[in-house]
C-alpha positions as CSV (number, residue, x, y, z in Angstrom):
1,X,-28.5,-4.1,-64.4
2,X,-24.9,-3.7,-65.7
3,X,-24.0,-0.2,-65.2
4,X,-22.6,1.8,-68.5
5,X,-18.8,2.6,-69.0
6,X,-19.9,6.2,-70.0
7,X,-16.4,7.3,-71.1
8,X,-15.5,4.3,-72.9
9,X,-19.0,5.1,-74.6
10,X,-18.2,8.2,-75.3
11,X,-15.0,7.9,-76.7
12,X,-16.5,5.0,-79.1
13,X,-19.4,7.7,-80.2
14,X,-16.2,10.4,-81.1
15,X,-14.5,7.3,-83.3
16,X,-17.4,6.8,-85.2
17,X,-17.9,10.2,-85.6
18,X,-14.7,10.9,-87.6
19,X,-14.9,8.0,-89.6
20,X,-18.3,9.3,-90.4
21,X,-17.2,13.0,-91.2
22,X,-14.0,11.3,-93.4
23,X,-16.4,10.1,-95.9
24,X,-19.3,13.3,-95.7
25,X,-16.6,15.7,-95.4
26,X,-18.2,19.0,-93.8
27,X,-15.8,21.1,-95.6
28,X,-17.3,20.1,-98.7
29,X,-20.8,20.5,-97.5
30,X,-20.2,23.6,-96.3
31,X,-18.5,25.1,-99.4
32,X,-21.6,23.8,-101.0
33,X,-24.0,25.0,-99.0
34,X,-22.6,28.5,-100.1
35,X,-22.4,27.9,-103.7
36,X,-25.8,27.0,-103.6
37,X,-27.2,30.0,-101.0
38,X,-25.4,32.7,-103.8
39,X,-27.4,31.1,-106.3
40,X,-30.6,31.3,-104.2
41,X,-29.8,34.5,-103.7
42,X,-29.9,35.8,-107.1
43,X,-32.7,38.6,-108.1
44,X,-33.4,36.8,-111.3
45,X,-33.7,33.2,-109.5
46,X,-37.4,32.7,-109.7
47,X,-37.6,33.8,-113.9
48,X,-36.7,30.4,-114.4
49,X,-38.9,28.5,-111.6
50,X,-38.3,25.4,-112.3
51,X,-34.4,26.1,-111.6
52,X,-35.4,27.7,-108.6
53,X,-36.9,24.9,-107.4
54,X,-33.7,22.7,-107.8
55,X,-31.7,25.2,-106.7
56,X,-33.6,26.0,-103.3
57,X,-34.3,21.9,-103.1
58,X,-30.7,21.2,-103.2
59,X,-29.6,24.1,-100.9
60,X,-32.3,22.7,-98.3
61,X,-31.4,18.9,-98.3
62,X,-27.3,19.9,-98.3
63,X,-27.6,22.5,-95.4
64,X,-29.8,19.3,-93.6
65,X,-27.1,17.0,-94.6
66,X,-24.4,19.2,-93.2
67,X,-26.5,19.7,-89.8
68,X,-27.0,16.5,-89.0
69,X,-23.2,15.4,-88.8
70,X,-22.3,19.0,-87.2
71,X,-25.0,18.8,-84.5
72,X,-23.7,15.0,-83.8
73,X,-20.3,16.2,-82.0
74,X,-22.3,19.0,-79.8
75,X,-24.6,16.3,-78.7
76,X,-21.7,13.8,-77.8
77,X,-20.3,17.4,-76.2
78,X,-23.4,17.6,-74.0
79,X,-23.9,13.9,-73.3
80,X,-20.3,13.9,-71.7
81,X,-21.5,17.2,-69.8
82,X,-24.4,15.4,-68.6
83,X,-22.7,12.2,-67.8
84,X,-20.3,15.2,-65.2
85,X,-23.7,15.9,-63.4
86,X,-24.9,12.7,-62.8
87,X,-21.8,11.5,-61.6
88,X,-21.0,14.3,-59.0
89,X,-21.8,13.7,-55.1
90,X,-22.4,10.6,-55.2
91,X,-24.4,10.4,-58.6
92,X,-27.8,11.6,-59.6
93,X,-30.3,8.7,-60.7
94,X,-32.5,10.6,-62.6
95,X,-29.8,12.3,-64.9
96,X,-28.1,9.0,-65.4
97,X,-31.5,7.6,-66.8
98,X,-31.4,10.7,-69.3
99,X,-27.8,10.3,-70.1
100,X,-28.5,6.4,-71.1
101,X,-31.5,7.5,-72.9
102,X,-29.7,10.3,-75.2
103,X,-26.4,7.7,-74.8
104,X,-29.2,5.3,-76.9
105,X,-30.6,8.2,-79.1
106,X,-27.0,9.5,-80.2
107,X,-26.0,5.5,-80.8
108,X,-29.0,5.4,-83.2
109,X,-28.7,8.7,-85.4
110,X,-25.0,7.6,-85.4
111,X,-26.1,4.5,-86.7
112,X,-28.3,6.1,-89.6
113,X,-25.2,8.6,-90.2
114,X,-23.1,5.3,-91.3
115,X,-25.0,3.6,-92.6
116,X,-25.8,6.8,-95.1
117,X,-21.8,6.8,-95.5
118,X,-22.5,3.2,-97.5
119,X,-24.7,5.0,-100.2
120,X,-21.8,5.4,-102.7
121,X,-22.8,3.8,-105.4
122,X,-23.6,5.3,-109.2
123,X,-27.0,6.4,-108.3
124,X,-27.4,5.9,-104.9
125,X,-28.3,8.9,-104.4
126,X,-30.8,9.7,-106.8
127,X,-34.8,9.9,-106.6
128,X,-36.2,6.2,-106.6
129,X,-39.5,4.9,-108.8
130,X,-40.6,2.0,-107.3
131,X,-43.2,-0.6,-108.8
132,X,-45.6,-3.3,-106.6
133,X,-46.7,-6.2,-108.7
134,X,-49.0,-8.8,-107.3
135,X,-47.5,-12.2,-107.9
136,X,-49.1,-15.9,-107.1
137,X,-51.7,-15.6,-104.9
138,X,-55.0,-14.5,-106.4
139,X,-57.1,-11.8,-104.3
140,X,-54.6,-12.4,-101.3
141,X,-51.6,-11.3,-103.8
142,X,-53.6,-8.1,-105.0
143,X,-54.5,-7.1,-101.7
144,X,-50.6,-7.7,-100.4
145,X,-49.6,-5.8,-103.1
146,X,-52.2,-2.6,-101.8
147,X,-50.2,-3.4,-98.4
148,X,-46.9,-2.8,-99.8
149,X,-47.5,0.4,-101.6
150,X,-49.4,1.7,-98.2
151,X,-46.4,0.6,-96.4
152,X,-43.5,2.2,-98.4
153,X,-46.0,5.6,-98.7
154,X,-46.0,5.5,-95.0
155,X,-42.3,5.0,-94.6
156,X,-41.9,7.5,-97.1
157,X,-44.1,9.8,-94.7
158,X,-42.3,9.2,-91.6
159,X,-39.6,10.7,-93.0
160,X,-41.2,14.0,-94.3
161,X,-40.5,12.9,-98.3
162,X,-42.7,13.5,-101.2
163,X,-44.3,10.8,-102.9
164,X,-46.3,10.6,-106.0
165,X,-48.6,8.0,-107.5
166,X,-48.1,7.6,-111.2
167,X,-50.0,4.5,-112.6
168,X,-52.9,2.1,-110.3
169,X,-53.9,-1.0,-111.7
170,X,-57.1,-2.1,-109.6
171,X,-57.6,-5.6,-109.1
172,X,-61.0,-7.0,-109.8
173,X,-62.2,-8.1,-106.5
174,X,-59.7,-6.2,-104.1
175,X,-56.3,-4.5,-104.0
176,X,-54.1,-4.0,-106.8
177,X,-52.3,-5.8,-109.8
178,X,-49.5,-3.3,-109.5
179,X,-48.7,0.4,-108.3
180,X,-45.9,2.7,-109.5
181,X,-44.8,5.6,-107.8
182,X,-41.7,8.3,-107.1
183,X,-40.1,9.4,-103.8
184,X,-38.9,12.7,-104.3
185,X,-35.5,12.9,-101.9
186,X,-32.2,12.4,-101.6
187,X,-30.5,8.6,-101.6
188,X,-34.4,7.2,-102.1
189,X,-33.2,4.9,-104.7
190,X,-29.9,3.5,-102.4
191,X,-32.1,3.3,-99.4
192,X,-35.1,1.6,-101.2
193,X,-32.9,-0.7,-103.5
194,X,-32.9,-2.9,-101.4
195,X,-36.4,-3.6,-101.1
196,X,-35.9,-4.9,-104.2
197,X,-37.4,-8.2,-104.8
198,X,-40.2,-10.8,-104.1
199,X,-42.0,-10.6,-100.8
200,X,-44.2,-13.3,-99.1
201,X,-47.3,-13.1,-96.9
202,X,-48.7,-15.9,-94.6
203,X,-51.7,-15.1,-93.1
204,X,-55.4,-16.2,-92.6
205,X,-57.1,-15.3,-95.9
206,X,-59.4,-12.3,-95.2
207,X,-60.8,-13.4,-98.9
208,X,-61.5,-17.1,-97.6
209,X,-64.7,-18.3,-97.1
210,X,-63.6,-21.0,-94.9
211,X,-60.8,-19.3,-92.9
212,X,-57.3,-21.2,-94.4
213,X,-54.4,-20.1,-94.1
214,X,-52.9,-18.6,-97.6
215,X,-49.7,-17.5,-99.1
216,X,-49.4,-15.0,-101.4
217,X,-46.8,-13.1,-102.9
218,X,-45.8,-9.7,-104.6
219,X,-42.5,-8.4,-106.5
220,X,-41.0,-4.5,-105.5
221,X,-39.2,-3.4,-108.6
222,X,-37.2,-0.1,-107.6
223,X,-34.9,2.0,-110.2
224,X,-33.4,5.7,-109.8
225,X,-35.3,8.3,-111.5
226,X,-33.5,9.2,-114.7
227,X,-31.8,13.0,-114.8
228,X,-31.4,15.3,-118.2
229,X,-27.5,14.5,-117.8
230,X,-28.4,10.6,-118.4
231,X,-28.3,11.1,-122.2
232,X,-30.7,7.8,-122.2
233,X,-32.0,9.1,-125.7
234,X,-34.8,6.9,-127.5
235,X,-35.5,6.7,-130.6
236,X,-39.3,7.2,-131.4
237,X,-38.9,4.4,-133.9
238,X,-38.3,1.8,-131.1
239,X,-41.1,3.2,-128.8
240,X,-44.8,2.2,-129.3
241,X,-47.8,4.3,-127.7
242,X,-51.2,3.5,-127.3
243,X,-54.0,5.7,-125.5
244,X,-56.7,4.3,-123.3
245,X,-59.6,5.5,-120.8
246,X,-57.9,5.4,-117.1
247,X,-59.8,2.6,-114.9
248,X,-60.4,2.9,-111.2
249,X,-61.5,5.3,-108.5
250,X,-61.4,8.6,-110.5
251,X,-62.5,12.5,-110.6
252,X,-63.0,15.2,-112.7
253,X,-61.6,14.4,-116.0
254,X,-59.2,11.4,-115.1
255,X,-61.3,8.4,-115.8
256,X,-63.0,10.3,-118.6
257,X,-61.3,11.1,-121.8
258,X,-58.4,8.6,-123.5
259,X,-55.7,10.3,-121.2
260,X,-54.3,7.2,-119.9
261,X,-50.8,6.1,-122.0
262,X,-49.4,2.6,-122.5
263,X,-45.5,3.0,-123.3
264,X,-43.6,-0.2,-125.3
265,X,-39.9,-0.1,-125.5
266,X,-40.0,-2.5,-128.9
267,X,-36.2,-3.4,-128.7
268,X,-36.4,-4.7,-124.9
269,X,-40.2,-5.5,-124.8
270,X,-40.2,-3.0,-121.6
271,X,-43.8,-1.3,-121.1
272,X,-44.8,1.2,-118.8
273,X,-48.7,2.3,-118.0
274,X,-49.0,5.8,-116.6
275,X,-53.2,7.3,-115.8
276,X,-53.0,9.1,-113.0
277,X,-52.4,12.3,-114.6
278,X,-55.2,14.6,-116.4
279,X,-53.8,15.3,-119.6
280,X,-52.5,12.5,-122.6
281,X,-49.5,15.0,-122.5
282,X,-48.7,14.8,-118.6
283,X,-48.7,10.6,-118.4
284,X,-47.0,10.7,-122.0
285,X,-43.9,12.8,-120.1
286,X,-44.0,10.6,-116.8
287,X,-44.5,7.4,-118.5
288,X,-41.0,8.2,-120.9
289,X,-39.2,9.2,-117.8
290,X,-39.7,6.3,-116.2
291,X,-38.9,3.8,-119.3
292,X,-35.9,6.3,-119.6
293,X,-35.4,4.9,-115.8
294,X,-36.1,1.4,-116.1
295,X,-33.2,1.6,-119.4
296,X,-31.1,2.8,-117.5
297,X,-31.0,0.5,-114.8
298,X,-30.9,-1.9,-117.5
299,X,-27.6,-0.6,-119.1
300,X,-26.4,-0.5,-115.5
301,X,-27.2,-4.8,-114.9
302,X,-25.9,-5.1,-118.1
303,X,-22.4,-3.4,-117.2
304,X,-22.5,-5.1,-113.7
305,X,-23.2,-8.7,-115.2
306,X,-20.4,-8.2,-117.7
307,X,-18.4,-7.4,-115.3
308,X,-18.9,-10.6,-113.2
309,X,-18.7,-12.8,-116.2
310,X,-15.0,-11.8,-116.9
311,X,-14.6,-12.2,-113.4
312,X,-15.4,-15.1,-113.1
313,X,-18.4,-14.8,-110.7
314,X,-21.3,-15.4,-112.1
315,X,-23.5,-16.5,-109.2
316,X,-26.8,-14.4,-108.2
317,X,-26.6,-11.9,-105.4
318,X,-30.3,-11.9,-105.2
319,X,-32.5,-14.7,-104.3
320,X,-36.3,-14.6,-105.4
321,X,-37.4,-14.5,-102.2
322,X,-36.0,-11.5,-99.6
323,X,-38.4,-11.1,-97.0
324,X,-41.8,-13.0,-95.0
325,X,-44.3,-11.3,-93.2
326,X,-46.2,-13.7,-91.5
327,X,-49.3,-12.8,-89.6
328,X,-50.2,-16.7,-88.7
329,X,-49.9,-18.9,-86.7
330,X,-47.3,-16.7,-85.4
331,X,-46.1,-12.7,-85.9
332,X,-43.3,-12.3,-87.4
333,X,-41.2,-10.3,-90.5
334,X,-38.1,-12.0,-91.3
335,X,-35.5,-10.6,-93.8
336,X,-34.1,-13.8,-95.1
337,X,-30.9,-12.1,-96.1
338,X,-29.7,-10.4,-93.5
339,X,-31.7,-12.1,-90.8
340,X,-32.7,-9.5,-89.5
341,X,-36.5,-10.1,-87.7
342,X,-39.3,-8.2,-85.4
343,X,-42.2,-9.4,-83.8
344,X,-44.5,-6.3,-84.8
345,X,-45.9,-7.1,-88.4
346,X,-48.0,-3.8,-88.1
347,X,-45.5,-1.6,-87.4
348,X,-43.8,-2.9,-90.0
349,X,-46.7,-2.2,-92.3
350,X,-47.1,1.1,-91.1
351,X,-43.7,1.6,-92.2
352,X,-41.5,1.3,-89.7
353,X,-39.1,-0.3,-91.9
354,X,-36.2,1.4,-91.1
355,X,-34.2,-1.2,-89.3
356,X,-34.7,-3.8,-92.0
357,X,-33.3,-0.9,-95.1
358,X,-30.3,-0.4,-92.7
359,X,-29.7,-4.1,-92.3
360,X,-30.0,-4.4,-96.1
361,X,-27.4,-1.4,-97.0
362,X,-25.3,-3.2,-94.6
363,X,-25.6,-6.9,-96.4
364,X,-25.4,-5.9,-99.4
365,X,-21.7,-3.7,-98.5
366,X,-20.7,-6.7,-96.8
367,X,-21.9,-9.6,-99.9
368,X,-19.8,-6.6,-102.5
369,X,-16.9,-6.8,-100.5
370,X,-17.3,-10.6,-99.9
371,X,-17.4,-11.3,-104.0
């Protein structure tokens, strides 16, 4: 085994580092984080609690920001301590084989740090809604599409954010016909943007009587959450709203009463379904915010695609299809745009899809610069 040129390690990790804290800035975060602890610190704070909760939200996610690159130099500090004590009389195995394993650790969070550093566009760093639709495929499709949604949840998990399930369409025989939910952090939407697109499954039907093999497919629409400071205003002329009884697994008063709200943008033909909430008045809120949303993003294409006509460029940056899973007659999840592949299709659908988000962030940097 080659042995590891700790210092020129080392000194790589500290490079990487200041290129890192050049864009985050920890002076900034820092006068932040005490704006924002003098305004959680306010006796009148909670009479508004809805502010509070932004306000304590925000104060939490920048003091976790600011942590994260401040903690990164002391642990470069202590690896280069720990690389001293393995090296003295004569070397200590065991402590080498910790130093390489925090050496591989350090490489990794440094990794995420930059990759984080990439986020920089308009709403990058906004909450994301994200929509599963089954494509071609019958059952197989519905069911892929149920895969999806458990997947991103999971992923979503794994990293301690909140999620919530605004509108379930049930397929007839299994799965879904599409899902829409929110993650609740920081940079969801320029993490999970580029999930964006059609994804394809090859596996042995589970659906199929006689055991063939079946592709299916399903489309991940993601756009970020709309903010009061948007000024995406609608006119209630342009926006049609009918009522309906929810359908699906249900409770209490969910699948019971005409709470359920079918949202048409007339102008763009746009429509959003929201029935996961009790109350006509709670899916009638969450399904405007999330046209509000999907305007936006449209006003945003539109900008982007204007912008590439007078340029001159008017070639997609997107194909149809972004990513495989395929479960036979081999394992294997393939990102066809970065090319970026693992051998572990459950981990992957336990939402372990961290690698391939980073690879994305990275491609898509690379295809903006390239244009």
């Amino acid at each position: 085994m080659a042995t590891i040129d700790f210092p020129a390690e080392i000194k790589a990790l500290r490079t990487t580092l200041e290129s890192i804290e050049s864009v985050s800035d920890p002076a900034v975060l820092e006068k932040k984080v005490a704006e924002l602890s003098e305004q959680a610190a306010a006796p009148d704070l909670w009479d508004d609690p809805e502010a509070a909760q932004k306000v304590t939200t925000a104060l939490s996610q920048t003091q976790s920001e600011l942590d994260r690159v401040t903690h990164m130099a002391s642990r470069i500090d202590d690896l280069e301590t720990l690389v001293e004590m393995a090296t003295e009389d004569g070397g200590d195995a065991e402590t080498l084989a910790e130093a390489e394993g925090e050496l591989a650790a350090i490489r990794k969070d440094l990794d995420a740090l930059e990759v984080r550093t990439l986020l920089s566009g308009e709403y990058d760093a906004r909450e994301a809604v994200v929509t599963i639709r089954a494509g071609a495929g019958g059952v197989d499709a519905a069911d892929f599409a149920e895969m999806l949604l458990r997947m991103y949840l999971r992923w979503a998990e794994r990293h301690g954010y909140s999620t919530q399930v605004l509108d379930t369409s049930y397929a007839e025989e299994a799965g879904l016909k599409s899902a829409t939910f929110e993650v609740k952090a920081p940079y969801a939407y320029g993490n999970l943007s580029v999930e964006a697109g059609t994804h394809r499954l090859v596996r042995i039907s589970p659906f199929d009587n006689q055991g063939r093999r079946q592709t299916s497919f399903a489309a991940v629409e993601v756009i970020p959450l709309i903010e009061q400071t948007d000024s995406v205003d609608i006119p209630e002329s342009e926006i049609k709203v009918d009522v309906f009884r929810s359908s699906g697994p249900g409770g209490q008063s969910v699948n019971t009463t005409d709470s359920a709200v079918r949202m048409t943008h007339i102008p763009t033909g746009i429509v959003v379904s929201m029935q996961n909430e009790k109350s006509q008045i709670q899916n009638r809120a969450a399904a405007l915010r999330v046209l509000q949303s999907r305007l936006l993003l449209v006003r945003q294409q539109e900008e982007a695609a204007k912008k590439k006509e007078l340029a001159g460029d008017i070639k997609a940056s997107w194909g149809d299809q972004m990513r495989s899973y395929v479960l036979q007659p081999y394992q294997m999840v393939k990102d066809l745009r970065t090319e970026h592949e693992v051998g572990n299709p459950s981990a992957v659908f336990d939402g372990d899809i961290d690698d391939f988000i980073e690879a994305g962030i990275r491609w898509r940097r690379g295809a903006s610069q390239a244009a």
